[in-house]
C-alpha positions as CSV (number, residue, x, y, z in Angstrom):
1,X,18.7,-20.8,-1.9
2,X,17.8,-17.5,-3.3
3,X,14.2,-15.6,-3.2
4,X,13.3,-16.2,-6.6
5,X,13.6,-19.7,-5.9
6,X,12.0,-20.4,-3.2
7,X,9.0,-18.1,-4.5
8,X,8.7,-20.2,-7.2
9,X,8.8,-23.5,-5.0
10,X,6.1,-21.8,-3.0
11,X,4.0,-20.8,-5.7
12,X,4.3,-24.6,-7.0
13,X,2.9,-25.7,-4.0
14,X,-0.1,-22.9,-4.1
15,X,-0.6,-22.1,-7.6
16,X,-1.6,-19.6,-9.6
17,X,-3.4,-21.4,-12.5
18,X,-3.2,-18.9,-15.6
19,X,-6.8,-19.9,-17.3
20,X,-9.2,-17.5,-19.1
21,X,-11.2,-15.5,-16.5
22,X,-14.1,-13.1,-18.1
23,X,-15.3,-9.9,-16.4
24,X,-18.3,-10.3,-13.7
25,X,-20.9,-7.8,-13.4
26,X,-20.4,-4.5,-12.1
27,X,-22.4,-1.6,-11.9
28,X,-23.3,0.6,-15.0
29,X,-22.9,4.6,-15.1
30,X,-27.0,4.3,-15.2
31,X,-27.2,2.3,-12.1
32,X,-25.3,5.3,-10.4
33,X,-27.5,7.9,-12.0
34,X,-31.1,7.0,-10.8
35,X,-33.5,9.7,-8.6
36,X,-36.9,10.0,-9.6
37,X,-37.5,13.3,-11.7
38,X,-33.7,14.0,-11.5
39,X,-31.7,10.8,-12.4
40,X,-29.1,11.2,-10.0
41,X,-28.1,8.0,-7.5
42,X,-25.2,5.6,-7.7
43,X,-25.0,1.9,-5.7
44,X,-21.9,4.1,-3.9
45,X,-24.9,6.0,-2.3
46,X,-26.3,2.6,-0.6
47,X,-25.8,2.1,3.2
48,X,-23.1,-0.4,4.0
49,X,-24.2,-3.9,5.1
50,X,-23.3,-5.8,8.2
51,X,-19.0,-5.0,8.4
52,X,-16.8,-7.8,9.0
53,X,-17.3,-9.5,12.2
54,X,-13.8,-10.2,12.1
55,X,-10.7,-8.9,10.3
56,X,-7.5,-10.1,11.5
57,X,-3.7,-9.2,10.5
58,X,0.2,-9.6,11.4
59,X,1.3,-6.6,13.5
60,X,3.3,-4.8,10.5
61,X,4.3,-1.2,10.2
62,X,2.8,0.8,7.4
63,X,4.5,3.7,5.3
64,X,1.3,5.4,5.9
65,X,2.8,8.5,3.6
66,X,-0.1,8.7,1.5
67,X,-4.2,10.0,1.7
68,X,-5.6,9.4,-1.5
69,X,-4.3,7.2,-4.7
70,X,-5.0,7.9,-8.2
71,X,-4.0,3.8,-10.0
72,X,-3.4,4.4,-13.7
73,X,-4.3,1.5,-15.8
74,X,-2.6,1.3,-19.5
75,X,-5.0,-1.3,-21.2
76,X,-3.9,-3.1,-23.9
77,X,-0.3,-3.3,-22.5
78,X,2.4,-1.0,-23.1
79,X,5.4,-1.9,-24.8
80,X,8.2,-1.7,-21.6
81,X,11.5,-1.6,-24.0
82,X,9.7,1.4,-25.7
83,X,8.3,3.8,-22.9
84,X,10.1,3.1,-19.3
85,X,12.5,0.5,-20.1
86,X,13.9,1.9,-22.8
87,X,16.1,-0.3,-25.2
88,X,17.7,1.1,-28.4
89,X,18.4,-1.7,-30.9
90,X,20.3,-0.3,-34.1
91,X,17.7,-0.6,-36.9
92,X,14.5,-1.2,-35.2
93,X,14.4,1.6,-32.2
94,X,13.3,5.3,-33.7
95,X,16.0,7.8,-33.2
96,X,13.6,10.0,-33.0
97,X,13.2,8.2,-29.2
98,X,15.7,11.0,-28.8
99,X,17.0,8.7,-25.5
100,X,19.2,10.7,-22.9
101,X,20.2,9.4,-19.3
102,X,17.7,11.0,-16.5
103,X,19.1,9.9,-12.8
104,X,20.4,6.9,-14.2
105,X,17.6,5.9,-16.3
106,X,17.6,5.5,-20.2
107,X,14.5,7.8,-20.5
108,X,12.5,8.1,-24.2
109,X,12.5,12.4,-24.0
110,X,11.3,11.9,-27.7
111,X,7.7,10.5,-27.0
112,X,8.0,11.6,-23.3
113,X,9.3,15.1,-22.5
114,X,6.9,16.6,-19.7
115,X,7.4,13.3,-17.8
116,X,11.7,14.0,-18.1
117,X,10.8,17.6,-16.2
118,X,9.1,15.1,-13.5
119,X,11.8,12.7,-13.6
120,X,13.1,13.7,-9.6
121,X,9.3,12.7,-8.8
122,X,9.3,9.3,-10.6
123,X,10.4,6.0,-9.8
124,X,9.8,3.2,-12.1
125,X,10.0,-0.9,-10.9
126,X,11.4,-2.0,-13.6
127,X,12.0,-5.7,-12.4
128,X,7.8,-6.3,-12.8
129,X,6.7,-9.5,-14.4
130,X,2.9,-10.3,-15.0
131,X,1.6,-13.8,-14.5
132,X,-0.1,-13.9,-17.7
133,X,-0.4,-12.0,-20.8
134,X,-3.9,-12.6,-21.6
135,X,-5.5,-9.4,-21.6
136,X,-9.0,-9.6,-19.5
137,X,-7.3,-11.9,-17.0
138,X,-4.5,-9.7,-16.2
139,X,-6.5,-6.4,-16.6
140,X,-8.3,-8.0,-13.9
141,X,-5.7,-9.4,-11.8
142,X,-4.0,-6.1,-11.4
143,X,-7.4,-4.6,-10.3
144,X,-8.0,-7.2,-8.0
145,X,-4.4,-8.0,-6.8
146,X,-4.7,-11.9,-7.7
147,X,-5.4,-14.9,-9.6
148,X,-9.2,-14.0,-10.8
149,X,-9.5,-18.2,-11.3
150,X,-8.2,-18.6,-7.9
151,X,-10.4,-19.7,-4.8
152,X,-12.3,-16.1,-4.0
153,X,-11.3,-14.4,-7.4
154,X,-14.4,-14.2,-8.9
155,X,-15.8,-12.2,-5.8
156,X,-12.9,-10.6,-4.9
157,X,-12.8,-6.5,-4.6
158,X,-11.2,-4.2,-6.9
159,X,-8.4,-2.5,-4.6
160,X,-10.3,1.1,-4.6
161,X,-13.3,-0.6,-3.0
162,X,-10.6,-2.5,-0.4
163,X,-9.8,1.5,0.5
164,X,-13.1,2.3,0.4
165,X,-14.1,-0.1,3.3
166,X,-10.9,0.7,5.3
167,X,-11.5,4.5,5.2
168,X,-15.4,4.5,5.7
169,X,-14.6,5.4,9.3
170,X,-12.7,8.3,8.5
171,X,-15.4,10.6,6.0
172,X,-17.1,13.1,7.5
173,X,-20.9,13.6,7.5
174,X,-19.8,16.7,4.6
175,X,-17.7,14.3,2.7
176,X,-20.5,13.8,-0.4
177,X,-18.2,12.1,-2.9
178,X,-17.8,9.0,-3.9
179,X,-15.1,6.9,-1.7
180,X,-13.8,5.1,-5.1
181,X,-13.8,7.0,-8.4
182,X,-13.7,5.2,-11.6
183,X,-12.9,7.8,-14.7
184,X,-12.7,6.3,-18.6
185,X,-13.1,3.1,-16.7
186,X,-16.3,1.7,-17.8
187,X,-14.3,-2.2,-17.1
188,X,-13.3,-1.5,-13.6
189,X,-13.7,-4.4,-11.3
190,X,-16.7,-3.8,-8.8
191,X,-16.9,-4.3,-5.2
192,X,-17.1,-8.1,-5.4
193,X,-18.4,-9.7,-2.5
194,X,-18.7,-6.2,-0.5
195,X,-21.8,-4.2,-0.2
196,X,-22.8,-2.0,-3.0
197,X,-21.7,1.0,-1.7
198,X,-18.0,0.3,-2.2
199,X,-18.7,-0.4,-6.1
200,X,-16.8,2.4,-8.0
201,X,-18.8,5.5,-9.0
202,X,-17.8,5.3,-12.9
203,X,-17.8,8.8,-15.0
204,X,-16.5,10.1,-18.1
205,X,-15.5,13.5,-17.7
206,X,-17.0,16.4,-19.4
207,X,-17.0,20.5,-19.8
208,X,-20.4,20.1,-18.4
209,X,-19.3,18.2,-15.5
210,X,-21.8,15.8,-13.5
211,X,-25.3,15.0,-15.5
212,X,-28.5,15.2,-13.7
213,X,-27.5,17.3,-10.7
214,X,-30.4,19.7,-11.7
215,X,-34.2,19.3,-12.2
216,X,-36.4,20.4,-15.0
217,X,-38.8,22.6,-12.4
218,X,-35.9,24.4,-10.8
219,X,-34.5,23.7,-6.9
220,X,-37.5,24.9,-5.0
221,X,-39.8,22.7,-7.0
222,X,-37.5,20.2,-6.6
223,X,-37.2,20.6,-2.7
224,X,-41.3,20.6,-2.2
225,X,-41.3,17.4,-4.0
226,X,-38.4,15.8,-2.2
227,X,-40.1,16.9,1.0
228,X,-43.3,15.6,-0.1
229,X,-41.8,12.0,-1.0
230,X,-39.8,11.4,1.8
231,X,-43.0,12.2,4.0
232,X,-44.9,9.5,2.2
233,X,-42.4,7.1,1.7
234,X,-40.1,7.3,5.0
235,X,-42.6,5.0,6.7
236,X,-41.5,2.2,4.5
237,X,-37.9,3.2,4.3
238,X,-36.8,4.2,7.7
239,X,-36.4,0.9,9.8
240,X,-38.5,-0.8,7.1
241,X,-40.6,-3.7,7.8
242,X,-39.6,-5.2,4.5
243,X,-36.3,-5.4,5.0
244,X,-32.6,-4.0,4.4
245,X,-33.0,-3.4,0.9
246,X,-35.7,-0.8,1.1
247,X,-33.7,1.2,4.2
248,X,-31.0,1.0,1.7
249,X,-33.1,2.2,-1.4
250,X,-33.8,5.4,1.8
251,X,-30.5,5.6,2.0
252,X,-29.5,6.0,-2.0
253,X,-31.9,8.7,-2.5
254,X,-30.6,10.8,0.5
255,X,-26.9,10.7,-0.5
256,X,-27.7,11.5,-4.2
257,X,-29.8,14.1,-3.1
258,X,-26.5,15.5,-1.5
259,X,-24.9,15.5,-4.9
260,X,-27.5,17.8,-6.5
261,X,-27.3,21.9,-6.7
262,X,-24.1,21.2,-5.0
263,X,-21.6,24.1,-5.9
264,X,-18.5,21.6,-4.7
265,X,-19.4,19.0,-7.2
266,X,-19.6,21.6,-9.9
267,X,-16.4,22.9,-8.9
268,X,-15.0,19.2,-8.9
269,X,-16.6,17.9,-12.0
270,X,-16.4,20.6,-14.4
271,X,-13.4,22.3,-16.0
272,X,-12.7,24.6,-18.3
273,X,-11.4,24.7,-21.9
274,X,-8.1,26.3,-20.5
275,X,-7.1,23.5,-18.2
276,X,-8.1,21.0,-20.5
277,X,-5.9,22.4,-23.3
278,X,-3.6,22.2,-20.7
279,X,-3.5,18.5,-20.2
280,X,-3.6,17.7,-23.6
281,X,-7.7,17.9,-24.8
282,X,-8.1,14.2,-24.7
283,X,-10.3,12.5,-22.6
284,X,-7.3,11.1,-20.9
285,X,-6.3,14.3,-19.9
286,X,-9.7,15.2,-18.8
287,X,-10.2,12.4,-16.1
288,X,-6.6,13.0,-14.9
289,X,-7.4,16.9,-14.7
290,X,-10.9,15.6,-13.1
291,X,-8.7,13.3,-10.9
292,X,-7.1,16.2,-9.2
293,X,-9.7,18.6,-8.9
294,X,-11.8,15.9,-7.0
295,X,-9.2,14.7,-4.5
296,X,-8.2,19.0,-3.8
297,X,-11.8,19.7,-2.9
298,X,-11.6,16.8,0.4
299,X,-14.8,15.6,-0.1
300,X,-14.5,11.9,0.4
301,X,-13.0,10.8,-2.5
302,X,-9.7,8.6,-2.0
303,X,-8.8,6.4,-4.5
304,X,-9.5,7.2,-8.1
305,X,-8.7,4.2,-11.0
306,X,-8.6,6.1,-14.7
307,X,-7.5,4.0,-17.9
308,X,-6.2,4.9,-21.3
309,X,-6.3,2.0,-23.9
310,X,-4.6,2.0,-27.5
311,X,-1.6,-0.3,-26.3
312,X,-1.9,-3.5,-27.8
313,X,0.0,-2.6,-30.6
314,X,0.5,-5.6,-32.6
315,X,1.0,-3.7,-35.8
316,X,2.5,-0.7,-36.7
317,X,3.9,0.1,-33.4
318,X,6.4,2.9,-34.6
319,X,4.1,4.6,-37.0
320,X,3.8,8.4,-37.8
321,X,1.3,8.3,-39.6
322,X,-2.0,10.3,-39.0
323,X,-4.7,8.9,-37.0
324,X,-2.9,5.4,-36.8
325,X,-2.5,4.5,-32.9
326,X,1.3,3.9,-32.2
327,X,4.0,4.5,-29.7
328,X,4.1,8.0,-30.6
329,X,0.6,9.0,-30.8
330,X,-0.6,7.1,-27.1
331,X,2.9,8.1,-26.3
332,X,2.1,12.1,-26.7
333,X,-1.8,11.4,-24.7
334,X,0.0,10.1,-21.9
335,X,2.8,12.5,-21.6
336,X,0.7,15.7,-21.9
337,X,-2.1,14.2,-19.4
338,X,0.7,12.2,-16.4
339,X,3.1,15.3,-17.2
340,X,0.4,18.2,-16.1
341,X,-1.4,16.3,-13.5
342,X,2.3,15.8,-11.7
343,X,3.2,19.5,-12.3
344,X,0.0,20.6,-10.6
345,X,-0.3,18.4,-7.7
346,X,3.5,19.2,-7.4
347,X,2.2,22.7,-7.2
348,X,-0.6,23.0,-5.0
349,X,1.4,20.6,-2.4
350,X,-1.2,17.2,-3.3
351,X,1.7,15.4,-4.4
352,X,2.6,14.7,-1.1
353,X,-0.1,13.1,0.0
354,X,-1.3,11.7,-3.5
355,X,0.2,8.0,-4.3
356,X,0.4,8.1,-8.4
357,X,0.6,4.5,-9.7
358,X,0.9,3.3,-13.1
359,X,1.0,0.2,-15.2
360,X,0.0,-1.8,-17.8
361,X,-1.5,-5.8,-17.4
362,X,1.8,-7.2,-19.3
363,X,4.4,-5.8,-21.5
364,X,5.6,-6.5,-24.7
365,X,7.9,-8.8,-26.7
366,X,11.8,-7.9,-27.3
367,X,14.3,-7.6,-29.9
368,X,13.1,-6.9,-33.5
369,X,9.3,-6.6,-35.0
370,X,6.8,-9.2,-35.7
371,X,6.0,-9.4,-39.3
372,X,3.1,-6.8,-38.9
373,X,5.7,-4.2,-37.7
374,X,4.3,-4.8,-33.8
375,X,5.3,-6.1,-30.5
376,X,2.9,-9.0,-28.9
377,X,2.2,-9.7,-25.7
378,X,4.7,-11.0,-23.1
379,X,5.3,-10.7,-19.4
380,X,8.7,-8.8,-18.6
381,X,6.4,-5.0,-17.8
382,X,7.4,-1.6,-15.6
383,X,5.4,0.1,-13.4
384,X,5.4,4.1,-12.2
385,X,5.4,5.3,-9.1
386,X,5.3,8.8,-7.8
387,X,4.3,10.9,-4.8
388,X,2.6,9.9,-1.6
389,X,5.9,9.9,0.1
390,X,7.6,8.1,-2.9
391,X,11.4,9.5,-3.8
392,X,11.6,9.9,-7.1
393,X,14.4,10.0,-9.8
394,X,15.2,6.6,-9.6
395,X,14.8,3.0,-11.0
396,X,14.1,-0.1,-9.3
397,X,15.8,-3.4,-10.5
398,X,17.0,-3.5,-14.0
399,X,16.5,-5.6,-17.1
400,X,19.2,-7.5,-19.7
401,X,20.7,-5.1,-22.7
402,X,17.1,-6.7,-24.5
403,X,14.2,-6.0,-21.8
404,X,13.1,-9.8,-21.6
405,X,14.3,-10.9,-18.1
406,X,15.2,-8.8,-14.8
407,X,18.9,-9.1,-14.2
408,X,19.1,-7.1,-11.2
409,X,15.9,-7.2,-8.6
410,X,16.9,-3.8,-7.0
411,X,14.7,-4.2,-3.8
412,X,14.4,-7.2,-0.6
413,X,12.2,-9.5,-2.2
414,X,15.0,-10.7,-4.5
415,X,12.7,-11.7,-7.1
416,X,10.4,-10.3,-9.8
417,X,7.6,-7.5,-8.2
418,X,4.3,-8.8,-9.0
419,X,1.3,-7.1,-9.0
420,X,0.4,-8.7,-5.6
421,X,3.4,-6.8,-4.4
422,X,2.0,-3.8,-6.1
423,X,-1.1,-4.0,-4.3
424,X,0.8,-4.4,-0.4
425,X,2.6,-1.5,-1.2
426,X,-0.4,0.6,-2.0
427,X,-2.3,-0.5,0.9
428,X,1.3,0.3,3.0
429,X,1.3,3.8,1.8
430,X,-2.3,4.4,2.4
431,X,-2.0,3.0,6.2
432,X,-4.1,-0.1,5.4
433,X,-2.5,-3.2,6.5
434,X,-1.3,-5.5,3.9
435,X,-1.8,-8.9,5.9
436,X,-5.4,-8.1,7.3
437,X,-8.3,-11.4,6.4
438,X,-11.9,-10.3,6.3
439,X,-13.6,-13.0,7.5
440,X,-16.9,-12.0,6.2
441,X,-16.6,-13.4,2.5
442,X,-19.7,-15.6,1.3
443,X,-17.6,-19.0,1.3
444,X,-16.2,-18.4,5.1
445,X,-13.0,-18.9,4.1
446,X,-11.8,-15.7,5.0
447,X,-10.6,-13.1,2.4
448,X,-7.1,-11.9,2.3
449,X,-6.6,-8.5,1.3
450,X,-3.2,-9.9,-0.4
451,X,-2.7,-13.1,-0.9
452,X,-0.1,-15.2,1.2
453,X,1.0,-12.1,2.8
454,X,0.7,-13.7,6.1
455,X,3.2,-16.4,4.7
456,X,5.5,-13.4,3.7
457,X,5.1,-14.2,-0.2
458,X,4.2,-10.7,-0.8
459,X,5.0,-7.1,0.6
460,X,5.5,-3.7,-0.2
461,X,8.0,-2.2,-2.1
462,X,9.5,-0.5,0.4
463,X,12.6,0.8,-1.6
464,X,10.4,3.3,-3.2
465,X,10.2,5.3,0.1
466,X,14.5,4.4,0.6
């Protein structure tokens, strides 16, 4: 019987029920900025709770290629037959597409050009299929790396706070930075059931870098009255007799304290009119030039989750037209942002220890236009991979002439990748194993970081490093 087969026999038997599923709380960019006379905290800056008393896991071998992950999220939904899948159809594909074969691939140079000059650093899945093509379901399911209606999905972790928890033991006591950095990302999925301090530290980047670092009376002011509130307050805070929550609150203050007159987070947050130019001056650009300066200063930050939305192009998809969002205008955003940030972390040496991962929730349908000149939403996508040990200039699996179905699976699973496959892989380059259960969850149950990986139903994508 082949994979695909019994993968779908197996999911029959444990389903994946495809029902509306609408975002839960998460923490604000305010919650992140409060100090007293400065404004600066974040629930990252909490102390952990109690860790799991248990976490168990299949002895597996890691790729363990990569430090620190930077997960690209295309909301909306990028047409696949338009950007990394390409598919010309006479008399609906743009020549201007300008298509040319890259290592094998049919790559779009027209829309994409900086990306062609990283094409021996790419390598695109294209034999991906979503579950769904619902957009805050699947937005969430490839943040979360399953079924958000499934038993646990409604508390379950966004993956960055998954490698926040797993790589707590590694930061040093100069490490200041958030663990998990959300930029442009004001949706990211939280921590879930995990304590506050792995909730991503959500920003949107700036000239002027980090807000509220400073004080109105200057450092030395600011200092005395530190000084003087910690020495009337500490007897509350430290060991409290009122419980965890005001040791925490101790806690909060003294990390954001860390973050103020701090000449690294200047260095990390800010940027100059120069390098923005350089990736493209879009805000896009700016969180992926942010991105990079973060993860090259070493100061605790490990995985960072930006997103650029515009893609659910329904109508319109090909136009030229000025300030109409289309395949060529998102198209030229993405390019000049993806295209620099590669080029410099190829550069300074990062890209060999920085996993690059991009991808939409779904893709988009085939063959010619809707009525309203679009594409809608369907589940045949691509996703990007680059760095972090990854060898470029390649595809994996390969579509039919139209981009609806996967023809040729191109990797040992035998079947369509799925995000859940996406999500072992990452932790596999990152050293995290894929099969581990938490078993401190709120239910008991015990919380796997990918579902049914200890049944084998999901795993890396191991190709990517062949």
């Amino acid at each position: 019987m082949h994979n695909e087969e019994k993968f779908r026999q197996f999911v029959a038997k444990n389903p994946h029920p495809h029902v509306p599923f609408y975002a839960r709380p998460a923490g604000s960019r305010r919650d992140f900025f409060r100090l007293a006379g400065a404004g600066v905290a974040g629930s990252f800056l909490a102390t952990p709770a109690v860790q799991a008393q248990t976490i168990k896991g299949q002895n597996v071998k890691t790729k363990n290629t990569a430090k620190n992950v930077i997960f690209i999220l295309l909301t909306g939904a990028p047409s696949h037959i338009d950007t990394f899948d390409l598919k010309m159809t006479d008399g609906i594909t743009p020549k201007t597409f300008n298509p040319a074969m890259l290592k094998g691939m049919q790559w779009n140079t027209g829309v994409f050009p900086k990306l062609a000059g990283q094409i021996d650093d790419i390598a695109v899945v294209r034999a991906a299929r979503a579950w769904a093509a619902q957009h805050t379901l699947s937005q969430t399911w490839v943040q979360i790396g399953r079924n958000p209606a499934a038993v646990l999905g409604d508390v379950a972790p966004n993956m960055g706070a998954i490698v926040s928890i797993e790589k707590k033991s590694e930061r040093t006591p100069s490490q200041i930075f958030p663990t998990f950095l959300a930029l442009n990302s004001d949706g990211a999925i939280g921590a879930g059931y995990l304590p506050a301090t792995y909730e991503p530290f959500k920003f949107t980047p700036s000239t002027a870098g980090l807000p509220n670092t400073t004080n109105a009376d200057g450092g030395t002011r600011f200092d005395a009255k530190y000084k003087l509130m910690q020495g009337l307050d500490n007897p509350l805070r430290v060991n409290s007799p009122y419980g965890d929550a005001m040791t925490d609150f101790g806690a909060f203050y003294q990390a954001a304290r860390g973050l103020m007159y701090n000449a690294a987070v200047d260095k990390a947050f800010k940027y100059t009119t120069a390098d923005s130019a350089r990736y493209g001056n879009t805000s896009f650009g700016n969180a992926l030039l942010t991105a990079k300066q973060v993860l090259e200063a070493n100061m605790g930050t490990r995985y960072v989750q930006v997103s650029l939305g515009g893609w659910d192009m329904h109508n319109n998809i090909y136009s030229t037209q000025a300030g109409q969002t289309s395949i060529f205008s998102n198209g030229k955003v993405l390019d000049d942002g993806l295209g620099a940030l590669l080029a410099d972390l190829k550069a300074s040496g990062q890209l060999k220890e920085t996993l690059v991962v991009m991808m939409g929730e779904f893709g988009r349908t085939v063959g010619p236009l809707s009525a309203t000149a679009g594409r809608d939403h369907y589940t045949q996508q691509f996703v990007m991979f680059a760095g972090g040990g990854v060898k470029g200039g390649k595809a994996i699996g390969s579509t039919d002439a139209a981009g609806a179905r996967t023809e040729e699976w191109g990797w040992s699973g035998e079947r369509d990748v799925r995000v859940e496959d996406v999500e072992a892989t990452i932790y596999s380059a990152l050293g995290i194993n894929w099969t581990n259960i938490r078993y401190d969850d709120p239910f008991g149950r015990g919380f796997e970081y990918v579902p049914y990986a200890n049944d084998g139903l999901y795993k890396p994508i191991d190709e990517l490093w062949g």
